[in-house]
C-alpha atoms as a printed R data frame, in Angstrom:
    type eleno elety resid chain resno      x       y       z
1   ATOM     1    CA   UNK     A     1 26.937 111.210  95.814
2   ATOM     2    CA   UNK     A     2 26.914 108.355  93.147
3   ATOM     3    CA   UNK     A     3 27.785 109.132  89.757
4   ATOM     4    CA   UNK     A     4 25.273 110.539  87.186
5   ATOM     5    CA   UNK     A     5 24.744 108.901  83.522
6   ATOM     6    CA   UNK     A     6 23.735 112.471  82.642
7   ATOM     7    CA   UNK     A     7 25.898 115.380  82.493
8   ATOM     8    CA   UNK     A     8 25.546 117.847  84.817
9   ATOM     9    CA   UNK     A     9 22.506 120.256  84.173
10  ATOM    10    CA   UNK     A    10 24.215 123.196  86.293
11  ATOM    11    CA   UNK     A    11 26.418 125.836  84.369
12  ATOM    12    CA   UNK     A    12 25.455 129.329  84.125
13  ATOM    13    CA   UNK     A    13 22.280 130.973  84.372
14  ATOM    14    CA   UNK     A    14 19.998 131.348  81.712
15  ATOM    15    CA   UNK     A    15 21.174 134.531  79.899
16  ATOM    16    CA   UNK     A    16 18.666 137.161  80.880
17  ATOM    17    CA   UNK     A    17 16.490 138.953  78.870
18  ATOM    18    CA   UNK     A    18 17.310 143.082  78.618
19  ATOM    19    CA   UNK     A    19 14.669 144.214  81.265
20  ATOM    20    CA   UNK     A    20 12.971 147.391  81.013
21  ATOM    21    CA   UNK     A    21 12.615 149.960  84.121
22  ATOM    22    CA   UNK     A    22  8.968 149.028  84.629
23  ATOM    23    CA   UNK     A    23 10.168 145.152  84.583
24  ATOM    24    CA   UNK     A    24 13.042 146.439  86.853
25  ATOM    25    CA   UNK     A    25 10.925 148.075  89.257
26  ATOM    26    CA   UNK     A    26  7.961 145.218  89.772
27  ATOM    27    CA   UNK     A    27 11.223 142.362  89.836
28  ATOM    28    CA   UNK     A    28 12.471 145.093  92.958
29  ATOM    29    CA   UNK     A    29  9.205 145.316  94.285
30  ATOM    30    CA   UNK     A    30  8.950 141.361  94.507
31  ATOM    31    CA   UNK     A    31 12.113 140.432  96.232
32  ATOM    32    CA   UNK     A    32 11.507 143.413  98.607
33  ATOM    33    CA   UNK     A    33  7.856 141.755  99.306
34  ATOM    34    CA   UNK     A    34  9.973 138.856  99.605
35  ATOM    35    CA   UNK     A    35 13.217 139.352 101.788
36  ATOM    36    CA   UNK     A    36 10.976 141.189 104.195
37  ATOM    37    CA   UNK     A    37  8.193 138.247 104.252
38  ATOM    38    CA   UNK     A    38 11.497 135.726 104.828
39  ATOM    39    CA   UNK     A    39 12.688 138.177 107.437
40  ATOM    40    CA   UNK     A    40  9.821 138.149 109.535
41  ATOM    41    CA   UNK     A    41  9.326 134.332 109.098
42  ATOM    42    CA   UNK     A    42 12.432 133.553 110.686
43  ATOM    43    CA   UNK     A    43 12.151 136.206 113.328
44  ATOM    44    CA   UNK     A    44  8.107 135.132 114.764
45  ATOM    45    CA   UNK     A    45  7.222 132.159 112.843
46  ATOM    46    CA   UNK     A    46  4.988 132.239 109.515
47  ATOM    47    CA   UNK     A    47  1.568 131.803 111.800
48  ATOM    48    CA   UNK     A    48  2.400 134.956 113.858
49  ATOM    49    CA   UNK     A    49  3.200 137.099 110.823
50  ATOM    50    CA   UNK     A    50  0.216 138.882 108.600
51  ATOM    51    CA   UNK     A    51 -0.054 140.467 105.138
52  ATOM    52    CA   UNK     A    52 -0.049 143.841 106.928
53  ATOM    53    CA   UNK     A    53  3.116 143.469 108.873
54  ATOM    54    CA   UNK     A    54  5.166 142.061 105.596
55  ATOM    55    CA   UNK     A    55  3.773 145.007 103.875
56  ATOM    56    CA   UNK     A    56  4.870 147.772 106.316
57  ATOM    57    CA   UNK     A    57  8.039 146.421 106.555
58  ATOM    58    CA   UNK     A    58  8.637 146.510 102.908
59  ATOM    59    CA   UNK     A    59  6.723 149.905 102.673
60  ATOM    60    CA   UNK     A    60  4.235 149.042 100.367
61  ATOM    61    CA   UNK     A    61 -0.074 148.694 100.499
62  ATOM    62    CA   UNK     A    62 -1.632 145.433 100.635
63  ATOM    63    CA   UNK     A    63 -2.818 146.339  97.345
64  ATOM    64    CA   UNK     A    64  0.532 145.926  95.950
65  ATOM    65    CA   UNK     A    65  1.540 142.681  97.952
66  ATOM    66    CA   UNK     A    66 -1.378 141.078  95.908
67  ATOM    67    CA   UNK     A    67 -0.705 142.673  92.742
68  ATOM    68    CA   UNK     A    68  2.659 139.870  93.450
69  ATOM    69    CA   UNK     A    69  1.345 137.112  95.531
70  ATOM    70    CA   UNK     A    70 -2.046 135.310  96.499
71  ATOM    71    CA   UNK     A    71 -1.227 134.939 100.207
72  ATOM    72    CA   UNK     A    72  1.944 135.033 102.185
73  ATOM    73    CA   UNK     A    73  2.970 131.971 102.138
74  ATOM    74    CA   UNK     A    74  3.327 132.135  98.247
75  ATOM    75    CA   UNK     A    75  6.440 134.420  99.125
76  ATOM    76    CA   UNK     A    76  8.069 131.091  99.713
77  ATOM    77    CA   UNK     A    77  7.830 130.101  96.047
78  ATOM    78    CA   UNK     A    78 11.121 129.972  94.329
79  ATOM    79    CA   UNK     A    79 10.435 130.541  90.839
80  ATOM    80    CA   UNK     A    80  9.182 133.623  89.879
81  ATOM    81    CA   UNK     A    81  6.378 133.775  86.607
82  ATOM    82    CA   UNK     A    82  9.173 134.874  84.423
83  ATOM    83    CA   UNK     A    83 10.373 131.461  84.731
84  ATOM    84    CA   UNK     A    84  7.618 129.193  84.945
85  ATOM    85    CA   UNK     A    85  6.574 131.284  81.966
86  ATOM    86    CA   UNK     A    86  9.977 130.587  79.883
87  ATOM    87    CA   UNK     A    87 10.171 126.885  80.555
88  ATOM    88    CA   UNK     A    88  8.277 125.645  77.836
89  ATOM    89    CA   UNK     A    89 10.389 127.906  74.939
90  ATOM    90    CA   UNK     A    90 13.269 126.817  76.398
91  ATOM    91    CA   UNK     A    91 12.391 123.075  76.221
92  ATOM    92    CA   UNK     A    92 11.778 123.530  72.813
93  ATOM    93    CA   UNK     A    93 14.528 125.229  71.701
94  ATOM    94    CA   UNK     A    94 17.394 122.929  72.979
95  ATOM    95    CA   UNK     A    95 19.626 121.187  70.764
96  ATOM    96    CA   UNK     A    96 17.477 118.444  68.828
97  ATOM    97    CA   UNK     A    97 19.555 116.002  69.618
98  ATOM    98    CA   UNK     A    98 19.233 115.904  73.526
99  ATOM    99    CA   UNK     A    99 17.005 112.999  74.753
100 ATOM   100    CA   UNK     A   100 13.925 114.437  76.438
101 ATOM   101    CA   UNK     A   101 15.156 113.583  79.806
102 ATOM   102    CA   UNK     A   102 18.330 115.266  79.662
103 ATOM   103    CA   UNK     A   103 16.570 118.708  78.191
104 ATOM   104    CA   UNK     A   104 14.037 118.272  81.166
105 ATOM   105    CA   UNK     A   105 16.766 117.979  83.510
106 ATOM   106    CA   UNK     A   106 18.920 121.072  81.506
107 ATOM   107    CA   UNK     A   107 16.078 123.059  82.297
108 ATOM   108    CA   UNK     A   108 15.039 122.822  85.471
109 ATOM   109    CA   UNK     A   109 19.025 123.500  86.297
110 ATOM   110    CA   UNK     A   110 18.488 126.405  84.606
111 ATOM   111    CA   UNK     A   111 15.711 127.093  86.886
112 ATOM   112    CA   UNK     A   112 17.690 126.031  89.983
113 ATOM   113    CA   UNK     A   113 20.304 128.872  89.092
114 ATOM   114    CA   UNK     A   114 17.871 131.417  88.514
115 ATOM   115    CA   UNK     A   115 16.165 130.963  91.926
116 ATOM   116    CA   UNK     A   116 19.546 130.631  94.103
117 ATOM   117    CA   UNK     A   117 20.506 133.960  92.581
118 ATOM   118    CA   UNK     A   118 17.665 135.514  94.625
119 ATOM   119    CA   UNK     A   119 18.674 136.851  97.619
120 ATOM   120    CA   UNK     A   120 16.201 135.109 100.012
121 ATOM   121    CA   UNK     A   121 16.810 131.597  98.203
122 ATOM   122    CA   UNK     A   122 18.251 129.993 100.954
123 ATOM   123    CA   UNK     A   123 16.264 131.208 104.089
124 ATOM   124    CA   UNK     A   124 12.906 130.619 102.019
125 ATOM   125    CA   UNK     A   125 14.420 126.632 102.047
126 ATOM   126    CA   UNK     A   126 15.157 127.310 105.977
127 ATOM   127    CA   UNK     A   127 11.803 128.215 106.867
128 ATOM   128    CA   UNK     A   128  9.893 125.638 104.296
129 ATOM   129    CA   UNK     A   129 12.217 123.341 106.585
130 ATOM   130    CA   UNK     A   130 11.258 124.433 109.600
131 ATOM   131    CA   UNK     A   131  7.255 125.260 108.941
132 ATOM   132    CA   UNK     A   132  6.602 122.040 106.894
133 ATOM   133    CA   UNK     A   133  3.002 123.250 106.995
134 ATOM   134    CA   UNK     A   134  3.926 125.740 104.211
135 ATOM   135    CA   UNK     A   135  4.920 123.596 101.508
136 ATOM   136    CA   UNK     A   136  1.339 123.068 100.315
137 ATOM   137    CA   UNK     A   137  2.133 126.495  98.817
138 ATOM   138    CA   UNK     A   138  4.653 125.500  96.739
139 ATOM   139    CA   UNK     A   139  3.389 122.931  95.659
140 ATOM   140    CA   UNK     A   140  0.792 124.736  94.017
141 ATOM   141    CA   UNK     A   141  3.425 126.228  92.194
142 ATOM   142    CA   UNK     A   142  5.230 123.117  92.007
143 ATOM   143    CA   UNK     A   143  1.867 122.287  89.662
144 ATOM   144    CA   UNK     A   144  2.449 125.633  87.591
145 ATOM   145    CA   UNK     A   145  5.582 124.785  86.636
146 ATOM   146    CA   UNK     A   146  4.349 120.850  85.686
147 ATOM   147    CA   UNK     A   147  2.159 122.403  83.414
148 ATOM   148    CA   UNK     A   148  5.096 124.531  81.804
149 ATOM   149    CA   UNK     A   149  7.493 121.734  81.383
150 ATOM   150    CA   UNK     A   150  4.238 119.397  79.876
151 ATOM   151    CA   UNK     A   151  3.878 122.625  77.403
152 ATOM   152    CA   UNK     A   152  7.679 122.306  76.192
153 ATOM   153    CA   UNK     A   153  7.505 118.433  76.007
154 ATOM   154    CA   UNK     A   154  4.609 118.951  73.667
155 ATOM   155    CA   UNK     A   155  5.878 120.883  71.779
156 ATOM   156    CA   UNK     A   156  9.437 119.222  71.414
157 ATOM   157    CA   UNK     A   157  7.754 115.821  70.427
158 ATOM   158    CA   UNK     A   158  4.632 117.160  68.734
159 ATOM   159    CA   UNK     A   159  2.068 115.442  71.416
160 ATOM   160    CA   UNK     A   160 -0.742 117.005  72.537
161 ATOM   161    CA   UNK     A   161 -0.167 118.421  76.342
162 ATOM   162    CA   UNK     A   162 -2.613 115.781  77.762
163 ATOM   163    CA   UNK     A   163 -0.746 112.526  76.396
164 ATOM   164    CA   UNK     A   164  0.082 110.621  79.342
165 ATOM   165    CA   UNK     A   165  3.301 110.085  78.426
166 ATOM   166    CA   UNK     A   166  3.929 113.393  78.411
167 ATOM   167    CA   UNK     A   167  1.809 114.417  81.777
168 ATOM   168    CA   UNK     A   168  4.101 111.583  83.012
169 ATOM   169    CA   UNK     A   169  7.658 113.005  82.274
170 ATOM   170    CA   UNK     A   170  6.649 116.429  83.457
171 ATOM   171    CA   UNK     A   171  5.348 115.306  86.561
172 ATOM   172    CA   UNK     A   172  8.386 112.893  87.576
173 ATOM   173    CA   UNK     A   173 10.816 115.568  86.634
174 ATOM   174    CA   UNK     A   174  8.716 117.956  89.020
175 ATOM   175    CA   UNK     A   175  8.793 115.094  91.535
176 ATOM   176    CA   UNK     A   176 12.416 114.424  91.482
177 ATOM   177    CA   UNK     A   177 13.445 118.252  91.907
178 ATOM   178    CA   UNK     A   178 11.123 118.219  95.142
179 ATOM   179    CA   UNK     A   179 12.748 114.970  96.489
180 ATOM   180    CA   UNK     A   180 16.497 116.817  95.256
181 ATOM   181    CA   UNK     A   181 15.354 119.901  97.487
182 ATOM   182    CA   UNK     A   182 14.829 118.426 100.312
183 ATOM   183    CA   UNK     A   183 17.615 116.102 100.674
184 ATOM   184    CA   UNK     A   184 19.525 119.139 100.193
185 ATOM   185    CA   UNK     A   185 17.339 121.290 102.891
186 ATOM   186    CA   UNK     A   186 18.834 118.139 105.146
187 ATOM   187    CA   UNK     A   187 22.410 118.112 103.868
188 ATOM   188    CA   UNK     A   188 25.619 120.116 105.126
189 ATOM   189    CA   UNK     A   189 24.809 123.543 104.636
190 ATOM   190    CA   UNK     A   190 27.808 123.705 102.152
191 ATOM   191    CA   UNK     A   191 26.182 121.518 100.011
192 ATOM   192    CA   UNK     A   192 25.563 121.748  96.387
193 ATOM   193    CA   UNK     A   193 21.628 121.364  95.212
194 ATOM   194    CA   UNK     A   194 22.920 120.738  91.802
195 ATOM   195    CA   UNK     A   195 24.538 117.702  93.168
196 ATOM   196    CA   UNK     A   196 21.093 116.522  94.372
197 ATOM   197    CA   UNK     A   197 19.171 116.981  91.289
198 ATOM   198    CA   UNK     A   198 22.049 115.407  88.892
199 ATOM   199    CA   UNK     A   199 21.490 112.275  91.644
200 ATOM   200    CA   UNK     A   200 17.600 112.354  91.507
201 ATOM   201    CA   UNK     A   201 18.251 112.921  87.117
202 ATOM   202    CA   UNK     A   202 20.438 109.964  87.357
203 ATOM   203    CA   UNK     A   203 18.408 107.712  89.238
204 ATOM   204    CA   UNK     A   204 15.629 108.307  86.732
205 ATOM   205    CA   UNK     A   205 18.137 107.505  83.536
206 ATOM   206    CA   UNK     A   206 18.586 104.109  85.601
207 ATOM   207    CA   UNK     A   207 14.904 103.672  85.539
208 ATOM   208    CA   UNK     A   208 14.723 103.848  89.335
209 ATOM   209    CA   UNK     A   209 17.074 100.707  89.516
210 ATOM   210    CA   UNK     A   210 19.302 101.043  92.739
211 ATOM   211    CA   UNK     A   211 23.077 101.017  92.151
């Protein structure tokens, strides 16, 4: 990998907020919706499994897979609400003298940690690989969380949401952590994501010029 002019957004997690045992039980609930959805994609093939089967296997109603997700395929979504939810605070709240760029980028690393801490975080990348199909799911939440980072950017510079300029950093940023995923979804499978989105970060701080 080519060296970054930004420094690395990976370190540790986001510090998690003290979680109550009703937030305990629904985040328990969710990765068990989740690691048995994954399970059964690998095992059959998304198109073969239902709603029904991911629910019996995680012994829950179909009532309560939708309480978490809109279909099945929305299993596949790395980020959970709690963080597409916490993006835009935590845009505005880091240092004031980061360039906007670099607290974009800080972010989303955040993010990155927090969704490779799940246990299904890399088989849900294994089957988005194999099933390309899927990822029109994601990218609907891809959208969610362009919306978050536009909120944070407007609030950090004091533009309205809608400014183009800042529709436009929220959406490259978006756009370079999907092209960072799936070079890594192609990489060695000891490979570093981080790696890929300081590259993608980097290229950007060049303005796109090739080294």
């Amino acid at each position: 990998m080519s060296g970054t002019t930004l420094p690395r957004a990976s370190g540790a997690a986001p510090r998690p907020v003290p979680e109550g045992l009703r937030e305990r039980k629904k985040r328990a609930t969710r990765q068990a919706l989740q690691q048995a959805a994954v399970r059964l994609f690998r095992e059959r093939g998304a198109a073969s499994v239902t709603v029904e089967d991911i629910c019996a296997a995680a012994d829950v109603s179909a009532r309560t897979f939708f309480n978490y997700f809109a279909s099945k395929e929305e299993v596949l979504v790395p980020w959970d609400p709690q963080t597409i939810a916490g993006a835009p605070q935590r845009i505005a709240e880091r240092p004031g003298d980061d360039g906007l760029l670099e607290v974009v980028h800080a972010v989303l690393g955040e993010a990155v940690d927090t969704a490779m801490a799940a246990p299904t975080w890399r088989d849900q990348a294994l089957v988005l690989r194999d099933h390309p199909e899927l990822v029109s799911r994601v990218a609907l939440a891809s959208w969610d969380l362009e919306l978050a980072l536009a909120d944070g950017i407007a609030r950090r510079t004091g533009a309205d949401r809608e400014d183009s300029y800042v529709r436009l950093v929220a959406a490259t940023a978006v756009t370079a952590l999907r092209v960072a995923v799936q070079c890594w979804q192609r990489a060695d499978p000891d490979a570093d994501l981080h790696d890929f989105v300081d590259e993608a970060f980097a290229g950007l701080a060049r303005g796109l010029r090739a080294d």
